[in-house]
PyMOL Python script that loads the backbone (N, CA, C, O; Angstrom):
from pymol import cmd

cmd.read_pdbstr("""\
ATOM      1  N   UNK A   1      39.688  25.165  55.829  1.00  0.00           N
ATOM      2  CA  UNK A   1      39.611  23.868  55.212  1.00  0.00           C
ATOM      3  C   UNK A   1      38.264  23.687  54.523  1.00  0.00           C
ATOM      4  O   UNK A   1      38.133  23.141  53.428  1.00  0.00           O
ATOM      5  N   UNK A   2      37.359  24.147  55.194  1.00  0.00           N
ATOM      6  CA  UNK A   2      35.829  24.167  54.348  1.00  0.00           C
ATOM      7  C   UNK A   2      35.678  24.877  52.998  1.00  0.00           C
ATOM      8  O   UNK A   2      34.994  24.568  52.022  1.00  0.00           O
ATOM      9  N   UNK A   3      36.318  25.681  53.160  1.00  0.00           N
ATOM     10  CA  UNK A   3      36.093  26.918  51.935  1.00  0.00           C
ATOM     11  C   UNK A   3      37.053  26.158  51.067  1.00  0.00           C
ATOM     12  O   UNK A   3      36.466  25.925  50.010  1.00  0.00           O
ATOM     13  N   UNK A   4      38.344  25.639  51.043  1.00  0.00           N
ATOM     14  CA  UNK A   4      38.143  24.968  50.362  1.00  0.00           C
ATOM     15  C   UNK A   4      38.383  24.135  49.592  1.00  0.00           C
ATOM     16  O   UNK A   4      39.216  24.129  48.686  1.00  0.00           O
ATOM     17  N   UNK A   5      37.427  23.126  50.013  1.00  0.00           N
ATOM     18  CA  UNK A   5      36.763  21.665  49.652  1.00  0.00           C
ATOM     19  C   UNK A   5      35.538  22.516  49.067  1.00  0.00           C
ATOM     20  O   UNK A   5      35.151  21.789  48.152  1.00  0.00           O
ATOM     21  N   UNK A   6      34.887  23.401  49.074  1.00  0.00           N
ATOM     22  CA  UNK A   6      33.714  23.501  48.823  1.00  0.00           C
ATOM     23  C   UNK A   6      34.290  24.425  47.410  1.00  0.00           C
ATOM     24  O   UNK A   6      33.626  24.355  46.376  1.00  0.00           O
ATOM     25  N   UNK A   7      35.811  25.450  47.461  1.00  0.00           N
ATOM     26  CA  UNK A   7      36.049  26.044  45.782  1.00  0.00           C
ATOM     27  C   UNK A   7      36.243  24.576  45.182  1.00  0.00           C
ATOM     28  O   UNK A   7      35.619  24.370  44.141  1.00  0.00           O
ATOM     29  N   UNK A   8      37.012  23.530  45.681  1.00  0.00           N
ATOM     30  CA  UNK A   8      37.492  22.619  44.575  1.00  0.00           C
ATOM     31  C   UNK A   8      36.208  21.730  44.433  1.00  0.00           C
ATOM     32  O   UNK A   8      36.359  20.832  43.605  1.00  0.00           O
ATOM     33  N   UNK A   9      35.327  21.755  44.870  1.00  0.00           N
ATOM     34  CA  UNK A   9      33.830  20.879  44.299  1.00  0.00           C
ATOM     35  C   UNK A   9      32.916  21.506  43.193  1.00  0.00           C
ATOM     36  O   UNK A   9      31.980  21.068  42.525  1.00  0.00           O
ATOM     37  N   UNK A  10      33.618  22.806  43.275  1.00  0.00           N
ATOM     38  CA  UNK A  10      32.516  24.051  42.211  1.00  0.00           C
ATOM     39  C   UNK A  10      33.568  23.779  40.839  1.00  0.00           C
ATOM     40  O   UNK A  10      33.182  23.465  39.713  1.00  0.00           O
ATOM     41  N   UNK A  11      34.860  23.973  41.233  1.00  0.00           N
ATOM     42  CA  UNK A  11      35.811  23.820  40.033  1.00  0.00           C
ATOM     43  C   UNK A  11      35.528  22.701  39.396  1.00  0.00           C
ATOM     44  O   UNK A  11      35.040  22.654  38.267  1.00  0.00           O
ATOM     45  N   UNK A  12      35.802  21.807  40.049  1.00  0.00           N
ATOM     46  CA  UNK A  12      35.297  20.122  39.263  1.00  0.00           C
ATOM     47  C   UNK A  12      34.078  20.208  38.615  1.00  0.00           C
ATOM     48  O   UNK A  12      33.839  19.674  37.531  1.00  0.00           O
ATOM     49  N   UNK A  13      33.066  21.078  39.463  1.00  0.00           N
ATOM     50  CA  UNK A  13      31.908  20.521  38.791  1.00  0.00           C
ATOM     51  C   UNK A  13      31.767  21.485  37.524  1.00  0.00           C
ATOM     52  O   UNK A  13      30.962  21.167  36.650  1.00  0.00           O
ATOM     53  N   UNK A  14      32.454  22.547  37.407  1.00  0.00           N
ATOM     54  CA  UNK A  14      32.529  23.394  36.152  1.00  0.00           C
ATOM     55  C   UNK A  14      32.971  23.140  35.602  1.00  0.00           C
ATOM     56  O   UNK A  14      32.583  23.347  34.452  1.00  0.00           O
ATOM     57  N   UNK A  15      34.121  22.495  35.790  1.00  0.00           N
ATOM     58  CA  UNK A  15      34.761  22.288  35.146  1.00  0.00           C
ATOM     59  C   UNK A  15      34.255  20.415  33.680  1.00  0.00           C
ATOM     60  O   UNK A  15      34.226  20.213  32.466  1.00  0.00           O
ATOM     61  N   UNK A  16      34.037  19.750  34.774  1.00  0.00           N
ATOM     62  CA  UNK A  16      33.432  18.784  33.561  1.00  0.00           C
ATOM     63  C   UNK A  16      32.361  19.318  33.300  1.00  0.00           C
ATOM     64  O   UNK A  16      31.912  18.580  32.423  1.00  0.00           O
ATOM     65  N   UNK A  17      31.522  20.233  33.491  1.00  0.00           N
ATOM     66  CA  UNK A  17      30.507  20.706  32.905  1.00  0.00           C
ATOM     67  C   UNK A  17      30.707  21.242  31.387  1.00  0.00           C
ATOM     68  O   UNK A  17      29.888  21.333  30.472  1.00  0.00           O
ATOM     69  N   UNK A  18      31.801  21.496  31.433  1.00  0.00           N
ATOM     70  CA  UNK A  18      31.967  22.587  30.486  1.00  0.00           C
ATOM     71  C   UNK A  18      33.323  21.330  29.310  1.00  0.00           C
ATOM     72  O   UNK A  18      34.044  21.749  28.404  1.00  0.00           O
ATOM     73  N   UNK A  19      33.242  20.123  29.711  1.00  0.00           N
ATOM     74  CA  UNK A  19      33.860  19.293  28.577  1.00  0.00           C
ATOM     75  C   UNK A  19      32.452  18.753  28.032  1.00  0.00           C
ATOM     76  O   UNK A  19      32.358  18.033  27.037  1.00  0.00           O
ATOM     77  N   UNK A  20      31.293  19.219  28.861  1.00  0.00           N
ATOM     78  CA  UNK A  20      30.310  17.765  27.916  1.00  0.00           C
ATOM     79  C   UNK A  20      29.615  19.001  26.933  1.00  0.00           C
ATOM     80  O   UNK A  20      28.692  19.730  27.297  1.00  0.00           O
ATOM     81  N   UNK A  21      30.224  19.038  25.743  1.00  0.00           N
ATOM     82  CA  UNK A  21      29.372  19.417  24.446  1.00  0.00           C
ATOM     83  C   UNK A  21      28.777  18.503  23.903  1.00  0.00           C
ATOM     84  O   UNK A  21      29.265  17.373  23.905  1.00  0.00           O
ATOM     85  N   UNK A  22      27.535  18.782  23.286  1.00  0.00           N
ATOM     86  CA  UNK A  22      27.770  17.514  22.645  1.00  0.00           C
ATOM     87  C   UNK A  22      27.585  17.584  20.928  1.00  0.00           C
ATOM     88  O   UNK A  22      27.220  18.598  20.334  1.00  0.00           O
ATOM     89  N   UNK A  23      27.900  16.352  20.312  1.00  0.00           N
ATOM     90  CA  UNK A  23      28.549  16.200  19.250  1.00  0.00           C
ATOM     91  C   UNK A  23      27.300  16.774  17.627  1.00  0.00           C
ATOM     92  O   UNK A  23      26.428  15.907  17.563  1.00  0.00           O
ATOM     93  N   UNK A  24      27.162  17.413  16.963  1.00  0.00           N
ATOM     94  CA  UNK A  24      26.748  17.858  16.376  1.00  0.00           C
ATOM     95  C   UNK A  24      27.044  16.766  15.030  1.00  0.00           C
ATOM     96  O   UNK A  24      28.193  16.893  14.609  1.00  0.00           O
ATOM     97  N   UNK A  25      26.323  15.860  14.383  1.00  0.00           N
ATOM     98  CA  UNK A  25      26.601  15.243  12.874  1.00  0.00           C
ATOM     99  C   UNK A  25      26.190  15.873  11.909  1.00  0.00           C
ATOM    100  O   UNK A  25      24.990  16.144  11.853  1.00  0.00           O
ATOM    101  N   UNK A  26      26.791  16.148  11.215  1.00  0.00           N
ATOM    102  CA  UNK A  26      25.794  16.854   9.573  1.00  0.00           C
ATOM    103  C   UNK A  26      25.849  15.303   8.775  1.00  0.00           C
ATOM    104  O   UNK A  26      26.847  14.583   8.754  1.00  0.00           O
ATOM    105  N   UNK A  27      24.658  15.019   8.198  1.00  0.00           N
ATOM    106  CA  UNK A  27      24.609  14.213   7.386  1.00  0.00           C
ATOM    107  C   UNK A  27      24.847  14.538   5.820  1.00  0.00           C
ATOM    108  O   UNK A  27      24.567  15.703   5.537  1.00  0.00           O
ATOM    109  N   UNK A  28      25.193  13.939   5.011  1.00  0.00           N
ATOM    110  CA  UNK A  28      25.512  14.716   3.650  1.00  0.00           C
ATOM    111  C   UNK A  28      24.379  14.293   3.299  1.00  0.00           C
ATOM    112  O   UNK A  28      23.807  13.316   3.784  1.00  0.00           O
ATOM    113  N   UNK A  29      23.863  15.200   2.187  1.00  0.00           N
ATOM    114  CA  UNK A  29      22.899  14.774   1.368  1.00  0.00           C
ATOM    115  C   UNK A  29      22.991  13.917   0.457  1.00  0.00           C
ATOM    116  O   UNK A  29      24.072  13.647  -0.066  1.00  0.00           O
ATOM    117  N   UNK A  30      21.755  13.300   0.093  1.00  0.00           N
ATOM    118  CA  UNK A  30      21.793  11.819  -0.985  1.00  0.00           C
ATOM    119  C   UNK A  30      22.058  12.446  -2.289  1.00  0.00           C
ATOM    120  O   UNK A  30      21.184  13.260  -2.587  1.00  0.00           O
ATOM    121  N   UNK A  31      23.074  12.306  -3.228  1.00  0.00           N
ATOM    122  CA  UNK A  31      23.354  12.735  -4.399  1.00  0.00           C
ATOM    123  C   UNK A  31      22.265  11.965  -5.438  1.00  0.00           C
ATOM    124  O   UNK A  31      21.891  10.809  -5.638  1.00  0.00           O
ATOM    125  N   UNK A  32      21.876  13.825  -6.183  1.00  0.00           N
ATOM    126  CA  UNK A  32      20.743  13.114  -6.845  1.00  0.00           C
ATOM    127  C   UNK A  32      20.794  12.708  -8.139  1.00  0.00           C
ATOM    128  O   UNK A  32      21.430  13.486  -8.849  1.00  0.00           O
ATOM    129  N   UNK A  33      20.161  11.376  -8.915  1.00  0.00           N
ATOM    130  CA  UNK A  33      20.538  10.532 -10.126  1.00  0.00           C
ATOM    131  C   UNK A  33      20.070  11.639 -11.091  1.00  0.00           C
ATOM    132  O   UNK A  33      19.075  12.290 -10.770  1.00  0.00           O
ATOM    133  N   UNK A  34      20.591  11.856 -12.038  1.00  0.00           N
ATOM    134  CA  UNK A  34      20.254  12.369 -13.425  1.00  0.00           C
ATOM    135  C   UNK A  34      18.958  11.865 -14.153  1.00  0.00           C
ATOM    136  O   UNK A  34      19.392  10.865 -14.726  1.00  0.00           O
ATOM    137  N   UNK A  35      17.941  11.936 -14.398  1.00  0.00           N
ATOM    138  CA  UNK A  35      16.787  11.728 -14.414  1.00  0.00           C
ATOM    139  C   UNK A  35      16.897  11.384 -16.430  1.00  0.00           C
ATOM    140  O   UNK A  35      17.827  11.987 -16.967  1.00  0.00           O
ATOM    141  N   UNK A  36      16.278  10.765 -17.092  1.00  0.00           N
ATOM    142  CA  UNK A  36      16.164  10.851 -18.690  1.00  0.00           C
ATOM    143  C   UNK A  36      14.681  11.606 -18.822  1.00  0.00           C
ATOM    144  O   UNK A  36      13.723  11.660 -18.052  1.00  0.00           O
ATOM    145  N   UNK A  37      14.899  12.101 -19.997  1.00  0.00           N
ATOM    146  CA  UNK A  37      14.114  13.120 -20.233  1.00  0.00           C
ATOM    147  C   UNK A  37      13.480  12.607 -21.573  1.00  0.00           C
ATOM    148  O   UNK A  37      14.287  12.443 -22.488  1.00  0.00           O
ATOM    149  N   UNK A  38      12.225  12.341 -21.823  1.00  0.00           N
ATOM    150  CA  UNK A  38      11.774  11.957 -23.230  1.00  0.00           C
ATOM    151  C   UNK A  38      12.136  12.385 -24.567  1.00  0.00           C
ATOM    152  O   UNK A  38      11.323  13.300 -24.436  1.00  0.00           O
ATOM    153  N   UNK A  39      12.487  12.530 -25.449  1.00  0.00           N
ATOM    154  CA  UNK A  39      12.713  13.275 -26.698  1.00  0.00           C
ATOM    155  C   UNK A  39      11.061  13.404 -27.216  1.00  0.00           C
ATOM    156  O   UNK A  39      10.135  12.977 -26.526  1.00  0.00           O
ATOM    157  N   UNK A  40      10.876  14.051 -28.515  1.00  0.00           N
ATOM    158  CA  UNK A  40      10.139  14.105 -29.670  1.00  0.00           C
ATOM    159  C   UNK A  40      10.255  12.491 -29.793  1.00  0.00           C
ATOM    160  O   UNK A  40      11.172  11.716 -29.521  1.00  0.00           O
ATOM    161  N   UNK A  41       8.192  12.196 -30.618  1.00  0.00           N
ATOM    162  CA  UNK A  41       7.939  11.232 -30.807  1.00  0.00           C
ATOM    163  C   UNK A  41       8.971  10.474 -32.172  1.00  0.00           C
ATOM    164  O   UNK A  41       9.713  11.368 -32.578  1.00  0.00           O
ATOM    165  N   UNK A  42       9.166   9.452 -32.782  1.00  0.00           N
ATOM    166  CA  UNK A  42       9.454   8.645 -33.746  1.00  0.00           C
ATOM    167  C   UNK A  42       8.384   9.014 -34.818  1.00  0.00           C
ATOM    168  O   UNK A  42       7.304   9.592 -34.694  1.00  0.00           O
ATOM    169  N   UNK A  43       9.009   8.508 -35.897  1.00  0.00           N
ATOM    170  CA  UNK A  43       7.605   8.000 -37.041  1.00  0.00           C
ATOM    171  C   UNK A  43       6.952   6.495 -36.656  1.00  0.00           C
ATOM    172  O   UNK A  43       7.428   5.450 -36.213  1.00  0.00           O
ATOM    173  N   UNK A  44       5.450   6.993 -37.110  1.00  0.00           N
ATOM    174  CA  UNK A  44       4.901   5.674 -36.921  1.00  0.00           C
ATOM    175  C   UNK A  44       5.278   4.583 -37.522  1.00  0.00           C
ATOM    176  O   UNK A  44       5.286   4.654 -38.751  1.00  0.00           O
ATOM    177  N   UNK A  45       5.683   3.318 -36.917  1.00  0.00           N
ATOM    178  CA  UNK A  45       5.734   1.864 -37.695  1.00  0.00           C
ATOM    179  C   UNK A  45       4.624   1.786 -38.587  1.00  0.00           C
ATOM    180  O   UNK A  45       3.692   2.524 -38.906  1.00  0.00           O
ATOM    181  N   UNK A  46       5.234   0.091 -39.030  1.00  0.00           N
ATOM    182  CA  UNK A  46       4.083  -0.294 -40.256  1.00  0.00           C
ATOM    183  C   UNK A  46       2.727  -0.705 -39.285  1.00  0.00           C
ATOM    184  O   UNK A  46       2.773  -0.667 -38.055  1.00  0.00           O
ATOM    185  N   UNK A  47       1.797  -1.012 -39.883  1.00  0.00           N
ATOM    186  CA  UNK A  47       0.878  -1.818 -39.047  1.00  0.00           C
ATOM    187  C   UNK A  47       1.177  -3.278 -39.724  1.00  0.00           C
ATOM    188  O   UNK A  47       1.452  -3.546 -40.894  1.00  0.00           O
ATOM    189  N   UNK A  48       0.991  -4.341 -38.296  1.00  0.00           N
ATOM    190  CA  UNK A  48       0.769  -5.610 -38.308  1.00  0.00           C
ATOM    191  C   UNK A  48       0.015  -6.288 -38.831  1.00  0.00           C
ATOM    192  O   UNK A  48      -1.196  -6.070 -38.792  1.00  0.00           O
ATOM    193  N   UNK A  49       0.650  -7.458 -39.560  1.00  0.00           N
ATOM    194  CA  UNK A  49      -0.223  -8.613 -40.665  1.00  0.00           C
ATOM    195  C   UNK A  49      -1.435  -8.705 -39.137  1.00  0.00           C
ATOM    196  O   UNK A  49      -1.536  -8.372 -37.956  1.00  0.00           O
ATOM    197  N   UNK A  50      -2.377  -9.633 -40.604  1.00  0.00           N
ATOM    198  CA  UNK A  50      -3.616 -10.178 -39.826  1.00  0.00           C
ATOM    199  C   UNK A  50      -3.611 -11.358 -39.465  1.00  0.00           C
ATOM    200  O   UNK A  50      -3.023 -12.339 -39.920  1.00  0.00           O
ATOM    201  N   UNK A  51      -4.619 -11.172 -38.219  1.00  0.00           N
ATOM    202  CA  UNK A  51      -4.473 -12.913 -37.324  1.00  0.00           C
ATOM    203  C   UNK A  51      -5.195 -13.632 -37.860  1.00  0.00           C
ATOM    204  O   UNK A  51      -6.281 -13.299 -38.335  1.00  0.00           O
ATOM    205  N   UNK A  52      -4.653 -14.887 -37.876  1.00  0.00           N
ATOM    206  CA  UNK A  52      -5.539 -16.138 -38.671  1.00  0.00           C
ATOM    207  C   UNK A  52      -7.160 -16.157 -37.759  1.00  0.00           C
ATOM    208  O   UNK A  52      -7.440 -15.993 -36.572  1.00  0.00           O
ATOM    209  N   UNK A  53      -7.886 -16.408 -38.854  1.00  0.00           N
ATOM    210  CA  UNK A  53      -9.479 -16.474 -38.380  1.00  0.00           C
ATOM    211  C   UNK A  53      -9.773 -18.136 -37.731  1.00  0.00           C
ATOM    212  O   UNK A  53      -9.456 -19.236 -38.183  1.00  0.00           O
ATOM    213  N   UNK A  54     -10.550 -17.716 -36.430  1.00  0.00           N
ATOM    214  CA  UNK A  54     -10.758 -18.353 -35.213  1.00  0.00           C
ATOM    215  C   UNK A  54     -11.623 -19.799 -36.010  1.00  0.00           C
ATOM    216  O   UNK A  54     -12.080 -19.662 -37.146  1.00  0.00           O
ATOM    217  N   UNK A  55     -11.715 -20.716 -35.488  1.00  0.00           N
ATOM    218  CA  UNK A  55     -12.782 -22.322 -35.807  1.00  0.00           C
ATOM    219  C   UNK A  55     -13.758 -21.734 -35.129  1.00  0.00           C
ATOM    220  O   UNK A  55     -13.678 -20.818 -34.310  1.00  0.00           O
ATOM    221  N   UNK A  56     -14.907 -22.453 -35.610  1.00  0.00           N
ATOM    222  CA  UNK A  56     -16.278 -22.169 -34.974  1.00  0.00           C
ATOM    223  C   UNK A  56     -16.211 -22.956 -34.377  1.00  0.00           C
ATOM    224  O   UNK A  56     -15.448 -23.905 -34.557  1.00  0.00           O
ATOM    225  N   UNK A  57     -17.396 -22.756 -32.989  1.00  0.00           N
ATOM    226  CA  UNK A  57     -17.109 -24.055 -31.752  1.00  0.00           C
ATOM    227  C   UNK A  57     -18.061 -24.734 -32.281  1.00  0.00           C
ATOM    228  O   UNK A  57     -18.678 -24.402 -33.294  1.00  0.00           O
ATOM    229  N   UNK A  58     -18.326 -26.227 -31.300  1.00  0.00           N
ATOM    230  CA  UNK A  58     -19.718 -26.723 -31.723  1.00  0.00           C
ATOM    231  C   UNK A  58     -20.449 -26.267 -30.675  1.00  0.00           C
ATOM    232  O   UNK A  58     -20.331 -25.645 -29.619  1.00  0.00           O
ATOM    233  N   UNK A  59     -21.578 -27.033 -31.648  1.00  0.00           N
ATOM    234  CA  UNK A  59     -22.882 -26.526 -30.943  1.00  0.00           C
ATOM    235  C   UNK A  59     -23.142 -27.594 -29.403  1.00  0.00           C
ATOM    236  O   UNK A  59     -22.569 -28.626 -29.054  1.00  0.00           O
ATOM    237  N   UNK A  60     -23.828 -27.100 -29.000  1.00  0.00           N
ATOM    238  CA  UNK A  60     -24.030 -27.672 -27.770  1.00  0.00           C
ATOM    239  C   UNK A  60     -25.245 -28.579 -27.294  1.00  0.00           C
ATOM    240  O   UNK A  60     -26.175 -27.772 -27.290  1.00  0.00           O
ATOM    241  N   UNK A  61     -25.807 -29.922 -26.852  1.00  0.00           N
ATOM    242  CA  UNK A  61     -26.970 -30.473 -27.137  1.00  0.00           C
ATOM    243  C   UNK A  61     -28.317 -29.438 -26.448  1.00  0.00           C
ATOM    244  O   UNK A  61     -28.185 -28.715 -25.460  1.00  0.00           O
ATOM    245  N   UNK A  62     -29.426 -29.585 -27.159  1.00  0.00           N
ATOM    246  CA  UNK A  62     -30.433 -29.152 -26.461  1.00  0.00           C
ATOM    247  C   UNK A  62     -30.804 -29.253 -25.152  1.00  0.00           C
ATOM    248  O   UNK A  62     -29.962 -29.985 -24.632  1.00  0.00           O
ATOM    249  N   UNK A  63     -31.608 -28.914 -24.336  1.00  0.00           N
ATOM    250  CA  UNK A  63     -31.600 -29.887 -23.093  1.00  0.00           C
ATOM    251  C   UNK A  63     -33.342 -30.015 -23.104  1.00  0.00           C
ATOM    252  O   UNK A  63     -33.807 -29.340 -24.023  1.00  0.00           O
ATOM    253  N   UNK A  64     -34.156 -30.569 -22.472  1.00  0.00           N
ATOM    254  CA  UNK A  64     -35.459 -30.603 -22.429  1.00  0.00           C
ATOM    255  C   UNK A  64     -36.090 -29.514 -22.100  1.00  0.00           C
ATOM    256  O   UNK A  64     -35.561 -28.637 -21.417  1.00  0.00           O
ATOM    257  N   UNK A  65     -37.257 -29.452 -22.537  1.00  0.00           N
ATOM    258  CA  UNK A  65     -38.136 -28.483 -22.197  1.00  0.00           C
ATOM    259  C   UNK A  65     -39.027 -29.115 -20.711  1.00  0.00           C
ATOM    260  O   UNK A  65     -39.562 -30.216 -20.588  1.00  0.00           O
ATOM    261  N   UNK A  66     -38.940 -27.914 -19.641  1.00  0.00           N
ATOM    262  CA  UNK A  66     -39.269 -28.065 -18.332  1.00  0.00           C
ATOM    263  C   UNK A  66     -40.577 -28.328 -18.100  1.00  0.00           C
ATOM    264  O   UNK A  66     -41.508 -27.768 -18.680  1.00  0.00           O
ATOM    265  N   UNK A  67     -40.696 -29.364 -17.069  1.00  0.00           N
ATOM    266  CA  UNK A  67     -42.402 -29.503 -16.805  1.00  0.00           C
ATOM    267  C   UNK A  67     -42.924 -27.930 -15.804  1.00  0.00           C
ATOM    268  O   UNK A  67     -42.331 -27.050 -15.180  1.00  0.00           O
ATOM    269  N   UNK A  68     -44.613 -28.332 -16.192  1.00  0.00           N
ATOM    270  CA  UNK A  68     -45.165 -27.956 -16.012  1.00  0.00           C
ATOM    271  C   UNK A  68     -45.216 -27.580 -14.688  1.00  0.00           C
ATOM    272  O   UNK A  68     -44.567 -28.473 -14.142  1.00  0.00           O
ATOM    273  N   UNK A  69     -45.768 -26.424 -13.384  1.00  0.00           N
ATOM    274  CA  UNK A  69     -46.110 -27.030 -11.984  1.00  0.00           C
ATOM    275  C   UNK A  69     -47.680 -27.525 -11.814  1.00  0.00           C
ATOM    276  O   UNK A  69     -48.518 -27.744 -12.688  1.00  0.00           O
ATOM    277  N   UNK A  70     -47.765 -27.612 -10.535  1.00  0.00           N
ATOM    278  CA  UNK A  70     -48.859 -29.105 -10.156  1.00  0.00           C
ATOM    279  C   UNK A  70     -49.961 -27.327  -9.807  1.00  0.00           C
ATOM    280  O   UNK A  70     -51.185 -27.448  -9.864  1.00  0.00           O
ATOM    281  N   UNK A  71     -49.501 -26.218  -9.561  1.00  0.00           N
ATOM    282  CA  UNK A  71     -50.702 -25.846  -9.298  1.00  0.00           C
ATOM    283  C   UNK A  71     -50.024 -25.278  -7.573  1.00  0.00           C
ATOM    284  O   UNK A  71     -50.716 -24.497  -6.920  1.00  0.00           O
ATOM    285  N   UNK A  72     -48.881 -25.694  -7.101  1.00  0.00           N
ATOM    286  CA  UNK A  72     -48.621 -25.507  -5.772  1.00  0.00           C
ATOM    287  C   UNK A  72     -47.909 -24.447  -5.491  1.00  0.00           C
ATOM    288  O   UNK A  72     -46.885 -24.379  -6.171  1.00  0.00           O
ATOM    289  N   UNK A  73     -48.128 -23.237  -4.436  1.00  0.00           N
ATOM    290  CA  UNK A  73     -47.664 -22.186  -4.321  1.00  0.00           C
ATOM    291  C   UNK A  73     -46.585 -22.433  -2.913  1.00  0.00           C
ATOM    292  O   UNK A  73     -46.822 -23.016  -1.856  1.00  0.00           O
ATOM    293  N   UNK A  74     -45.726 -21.954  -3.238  1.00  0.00           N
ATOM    294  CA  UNK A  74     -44.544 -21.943  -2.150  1.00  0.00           C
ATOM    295  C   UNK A  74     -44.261 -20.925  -1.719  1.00  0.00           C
ATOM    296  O   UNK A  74     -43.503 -20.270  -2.435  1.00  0.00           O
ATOM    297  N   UNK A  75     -44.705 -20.272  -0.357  1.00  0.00           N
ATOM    298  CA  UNK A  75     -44.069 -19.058  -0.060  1.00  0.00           C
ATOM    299  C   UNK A  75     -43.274 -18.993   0.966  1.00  0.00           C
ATOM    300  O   UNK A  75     -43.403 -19.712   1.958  1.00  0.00           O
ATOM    301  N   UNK A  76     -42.345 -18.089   0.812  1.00  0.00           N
ATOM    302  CA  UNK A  76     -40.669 -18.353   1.712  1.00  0.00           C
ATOM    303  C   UNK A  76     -40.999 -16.823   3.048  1.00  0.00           C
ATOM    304  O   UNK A  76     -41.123 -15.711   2.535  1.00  0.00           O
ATOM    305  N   UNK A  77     -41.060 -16.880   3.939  1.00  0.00           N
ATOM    306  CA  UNK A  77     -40.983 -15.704   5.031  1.00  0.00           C
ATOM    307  C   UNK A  77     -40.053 -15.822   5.207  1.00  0.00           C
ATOM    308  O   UNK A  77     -39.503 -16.919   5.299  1.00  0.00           O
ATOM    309  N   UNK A  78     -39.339 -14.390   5.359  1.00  0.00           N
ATOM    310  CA  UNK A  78     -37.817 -14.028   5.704  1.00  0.00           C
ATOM    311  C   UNK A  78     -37.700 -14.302   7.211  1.00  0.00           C
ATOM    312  O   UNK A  78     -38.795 -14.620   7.675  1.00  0.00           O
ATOM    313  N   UNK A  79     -37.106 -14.288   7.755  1.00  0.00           N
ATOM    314  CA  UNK A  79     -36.964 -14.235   9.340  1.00  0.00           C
ATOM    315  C   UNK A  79     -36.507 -12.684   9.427  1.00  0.00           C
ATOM    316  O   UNK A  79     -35.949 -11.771   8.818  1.00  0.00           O
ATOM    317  N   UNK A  80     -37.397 -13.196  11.091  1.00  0.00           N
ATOM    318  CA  UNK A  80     -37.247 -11.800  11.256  1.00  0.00           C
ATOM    319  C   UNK A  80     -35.753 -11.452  12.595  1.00  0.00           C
ATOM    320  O   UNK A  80     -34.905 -12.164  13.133  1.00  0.00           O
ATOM    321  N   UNK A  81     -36.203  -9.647  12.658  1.00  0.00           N
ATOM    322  CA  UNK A  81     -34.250  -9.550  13.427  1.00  0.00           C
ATOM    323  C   UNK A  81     -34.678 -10.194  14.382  1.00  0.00           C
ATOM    324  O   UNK A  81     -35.810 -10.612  14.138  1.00  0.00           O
ATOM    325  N   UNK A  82     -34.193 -10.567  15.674  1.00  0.00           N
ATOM    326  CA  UNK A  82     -33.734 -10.761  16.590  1.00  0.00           C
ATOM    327  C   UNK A  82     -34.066  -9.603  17.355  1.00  0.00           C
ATOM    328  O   UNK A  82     -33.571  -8.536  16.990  1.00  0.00           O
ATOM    329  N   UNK A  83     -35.055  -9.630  18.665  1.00  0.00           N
ATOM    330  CA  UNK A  83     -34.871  -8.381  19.316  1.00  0.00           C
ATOM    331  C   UNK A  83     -33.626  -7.891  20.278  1.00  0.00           C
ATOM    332  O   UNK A  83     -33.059  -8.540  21.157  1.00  0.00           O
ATOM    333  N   UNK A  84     -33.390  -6.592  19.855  1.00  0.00           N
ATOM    334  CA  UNK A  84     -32.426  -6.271  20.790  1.00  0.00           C
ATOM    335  C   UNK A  84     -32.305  -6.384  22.445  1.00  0.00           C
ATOM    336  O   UNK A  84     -32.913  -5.667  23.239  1.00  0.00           O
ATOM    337  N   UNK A  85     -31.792  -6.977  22.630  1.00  0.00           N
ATOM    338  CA  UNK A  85     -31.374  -7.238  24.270  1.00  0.00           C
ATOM    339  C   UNK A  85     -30.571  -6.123  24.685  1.00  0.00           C
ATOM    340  O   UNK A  85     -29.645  -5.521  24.142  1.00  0.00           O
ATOM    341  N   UNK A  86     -31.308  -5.971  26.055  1.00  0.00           N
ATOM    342  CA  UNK A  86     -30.785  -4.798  26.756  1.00  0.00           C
ATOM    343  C   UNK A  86     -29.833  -5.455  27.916  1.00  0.00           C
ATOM    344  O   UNK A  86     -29.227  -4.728  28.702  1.00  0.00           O
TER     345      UNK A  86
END
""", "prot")
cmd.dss("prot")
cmd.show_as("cartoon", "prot")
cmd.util.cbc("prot")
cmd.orient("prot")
C-alpha cells in the first residue's frame, strides 16, 4: 500500500509538471512608414517688393544736468563670510 501511494504522488507530480510550459508571444513588428525623400532644388522665385519706409520717432525731452557733490566720500565695506561652525 505504501509503494503505492508514493508511485501515484511521483506520477501526479510529473505529471502536472510536465503540462506547465509556458507560453512563448512573438510580438510582430511595427510596420515601417515610407519615409519622402527630397527631390532636386526648384528655380529661384522673384524677389519681394519693398517695405514702406519707417516714421521717425520723436525726440525725447532733455533732462537736467546733475549737481555737483558736497565734497563727501561714501565708502561701502562688504561684509564679511560668516565663520564656519564646527
Amino acid at each position: 500500500m505504501n509503494h503505492t501511494l508514493m508511485i501515484t504522488a511521483l506520477l501526479a507530480t510529473l505529471g502536472l509538471a510536465a503540462c506547465d510550459r509556458p507560453t512563448v508571444v512573438t510580438v510582430p513588428a511595427a510596420p515601417v512608414a515610407p519615409v519622402a525623400v527630397p527631390g532636386p532644388a526648384g528655380p529661384q522665385g522673384e524677389p519681394g517688393s519693398q517695405g514702406a519706409t519707417g516714421y521717425q520717432g520723436t525726440e525725447g525731452i532733455q533732462g537736467e544736468t546733475g549737481k555737483t557733490g558736497e565734497g563727501t566720500t561714501v565708502i561701502v565695506v562688504p561684509a564679511e563670510a560668516p565663520a564656519p561652525t564646527n
